[in-house]
C-alpha positions in Angstrom: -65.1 64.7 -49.5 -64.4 61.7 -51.5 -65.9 58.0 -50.7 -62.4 57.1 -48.8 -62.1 60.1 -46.8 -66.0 59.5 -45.9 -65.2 55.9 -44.8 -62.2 57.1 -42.7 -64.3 59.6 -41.1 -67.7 57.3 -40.3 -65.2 54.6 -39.0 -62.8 56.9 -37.1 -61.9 54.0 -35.1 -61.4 51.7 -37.1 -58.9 48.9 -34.5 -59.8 48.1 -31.3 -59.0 50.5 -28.4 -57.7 48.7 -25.4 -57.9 50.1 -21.7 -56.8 48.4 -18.8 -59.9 47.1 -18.4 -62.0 47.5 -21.3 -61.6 47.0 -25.1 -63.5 49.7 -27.4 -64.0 47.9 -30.9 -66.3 47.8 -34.1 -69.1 46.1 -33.9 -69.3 42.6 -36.0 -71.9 40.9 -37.4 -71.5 38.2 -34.9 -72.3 40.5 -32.2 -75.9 41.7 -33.7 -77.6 39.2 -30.9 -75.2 40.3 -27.9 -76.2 44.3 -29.6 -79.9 43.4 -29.2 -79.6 42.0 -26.0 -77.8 44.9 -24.3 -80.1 47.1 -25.9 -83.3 45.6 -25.2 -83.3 47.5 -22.0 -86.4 51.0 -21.5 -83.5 53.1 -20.2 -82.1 52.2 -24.0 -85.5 53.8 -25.5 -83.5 57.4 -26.3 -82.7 56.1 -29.1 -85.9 55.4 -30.8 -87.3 58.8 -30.7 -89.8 57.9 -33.1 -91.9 55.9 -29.9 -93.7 59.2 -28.9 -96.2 56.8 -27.4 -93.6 55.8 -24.7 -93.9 52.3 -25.8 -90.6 50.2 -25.8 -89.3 49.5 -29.4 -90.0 45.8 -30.6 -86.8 43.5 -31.1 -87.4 43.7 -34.7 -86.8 47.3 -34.6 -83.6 47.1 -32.3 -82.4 44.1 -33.8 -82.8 47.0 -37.3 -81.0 49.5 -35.4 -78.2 46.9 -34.1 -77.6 45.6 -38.0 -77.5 49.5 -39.3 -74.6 50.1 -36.8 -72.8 47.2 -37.2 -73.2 48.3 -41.3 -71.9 52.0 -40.9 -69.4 51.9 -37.8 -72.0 54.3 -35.7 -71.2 52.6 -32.5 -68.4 51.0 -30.7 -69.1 47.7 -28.7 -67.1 48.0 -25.3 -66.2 44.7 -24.1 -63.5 43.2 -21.3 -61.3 41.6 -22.0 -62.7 38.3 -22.1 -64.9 39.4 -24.4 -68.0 39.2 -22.9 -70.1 42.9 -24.3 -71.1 45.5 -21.6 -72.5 48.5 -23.3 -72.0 50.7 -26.6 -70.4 53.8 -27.3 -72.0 56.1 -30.0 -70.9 57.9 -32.9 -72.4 60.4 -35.0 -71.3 63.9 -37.3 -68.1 62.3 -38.0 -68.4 63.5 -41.7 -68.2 67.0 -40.7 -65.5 67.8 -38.1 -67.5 67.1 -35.2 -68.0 64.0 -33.2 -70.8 63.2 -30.7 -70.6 60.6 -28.3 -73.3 58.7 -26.6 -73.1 55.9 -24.7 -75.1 52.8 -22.7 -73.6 50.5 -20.1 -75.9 47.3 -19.5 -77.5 48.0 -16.2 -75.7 44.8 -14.3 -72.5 46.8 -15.4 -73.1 50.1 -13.9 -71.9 52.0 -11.3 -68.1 50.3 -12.3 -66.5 53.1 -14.1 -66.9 51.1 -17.6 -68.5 54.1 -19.3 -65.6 56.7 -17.9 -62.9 54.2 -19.1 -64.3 53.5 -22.0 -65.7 57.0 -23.4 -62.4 58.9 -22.3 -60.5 56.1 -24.2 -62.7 57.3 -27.6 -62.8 60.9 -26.9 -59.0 60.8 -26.2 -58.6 58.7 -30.0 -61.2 61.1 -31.3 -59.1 64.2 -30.0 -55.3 63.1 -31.0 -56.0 61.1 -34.4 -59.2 62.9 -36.1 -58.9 66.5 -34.8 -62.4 66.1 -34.7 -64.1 68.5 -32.0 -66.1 66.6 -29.3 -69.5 66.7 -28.2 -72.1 64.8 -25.9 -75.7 65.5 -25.7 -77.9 64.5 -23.3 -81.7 64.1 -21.8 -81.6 67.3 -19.0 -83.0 64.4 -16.5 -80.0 62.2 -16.8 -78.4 62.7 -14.0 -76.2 60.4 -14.3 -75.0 60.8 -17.9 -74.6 64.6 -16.8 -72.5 63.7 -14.3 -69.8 61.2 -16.3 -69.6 64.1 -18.9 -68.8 66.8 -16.5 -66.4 63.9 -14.6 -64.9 63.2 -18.2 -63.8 67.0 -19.0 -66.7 67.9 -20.9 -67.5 71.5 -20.5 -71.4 72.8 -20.8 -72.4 74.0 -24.6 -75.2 75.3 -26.5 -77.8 72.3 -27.1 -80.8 73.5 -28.8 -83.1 70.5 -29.0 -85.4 70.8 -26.0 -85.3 68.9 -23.1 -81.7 67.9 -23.9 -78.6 69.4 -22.6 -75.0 69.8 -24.4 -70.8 69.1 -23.1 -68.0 69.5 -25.2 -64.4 68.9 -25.0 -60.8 69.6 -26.4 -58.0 67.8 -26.4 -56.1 70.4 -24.0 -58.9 69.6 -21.1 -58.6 66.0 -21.7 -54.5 66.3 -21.0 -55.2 68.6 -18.3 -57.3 66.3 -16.6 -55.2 63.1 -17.2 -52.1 65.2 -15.9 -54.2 66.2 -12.4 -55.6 62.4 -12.2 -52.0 60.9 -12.7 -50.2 63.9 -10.2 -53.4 62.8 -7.4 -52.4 59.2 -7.7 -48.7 60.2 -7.4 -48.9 61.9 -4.3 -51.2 59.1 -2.9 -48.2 56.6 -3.5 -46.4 55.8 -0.2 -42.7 56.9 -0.1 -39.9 54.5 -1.4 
């Protein structure tokens, strides 16, 4: 794989994806303090497996972590559509032909259907312009992580690294779903 092809595959989405709600976009280097702040958080700490101690990351080390995604295009800043940053979505194997997806919603954000709107809307760009094959992996004690991925579509899969569990998805169950969602809305519509 040459060193375009590499970039087109690290930076699969490379222009903003816009929901009804939510806009999915590369990270900036203007956004490195909003990064930091939303990630500044314990629940955050997967990501620094290196703190086998259980001690929170300093800010030096996410602020780091927030300037080598911005760099290489590793995650996606979801935002509304004011602007205002409400979580990350993560990406990582896009130079093979596998994506996995990760993701964080700022915990005054939660419980809003952010991270559904806004992970579908990359799986779903993932899916129909990469043909990359989609996977999510997981802590076995997040329950609630466990629970978007089944909601999303994702389908249990083999995970080997303990204590973790794995989803993937296809393209065909992401249109299946979308086509049940939109026929359950349709029938909930009151008669002309």
């Amino acid at each position: 794989m040459d060193a375009d092809q590499m970039d087109t595959r690290t930076r699969a989405v490379s222009e903003p994806i816009a929901t009804e709600n939510l806009v999915v976009r590369l990270p900036t280097d203007d956004d490195e303090a909003d990064i930091v702040r939303l990630w500044d958080d314990p629940s955050f700490n997967w990501l620094f497996p290196h703190r086998y101690d259980g001690s929170p990351p300093r800010l030096e080390e996410v602020a780091a972590y927030a300037r080598s995604v911005i760099r290489f295009g590793s995650a996606l800043l979801i935002c509304d559509h004011g602007g205002a940053p409400l979580g990350t979505v993560h990406l990582s194997g896009l130079w093979r032909d596998t994506a996995e997806v990760g993701w964080y919603v700022a915990r005054e954000h939660r419980r809003r259907g952010i991270a559904r709107e806004a992970v579908r809307a990359v799986v779903l760009h993932l899916l129909e312009h990469h043909n990359l094959a989609v996977h999510a992996r997981m802590d076995k004690a997040n329950a609630a992580s466990r629970g978007l991925a089944e909601k999303l579509g994702f389908a249990p899969a083999r995970c080997e690294i303990r204590g973790s569990v794995g989803f993937a998805t296809t393209l065909q169950d992401q249109r299946d779903i979308l086509d049940r969602e939109e026929a359950a809305a349709s029938s909930m519509r009151p008669a002309a």
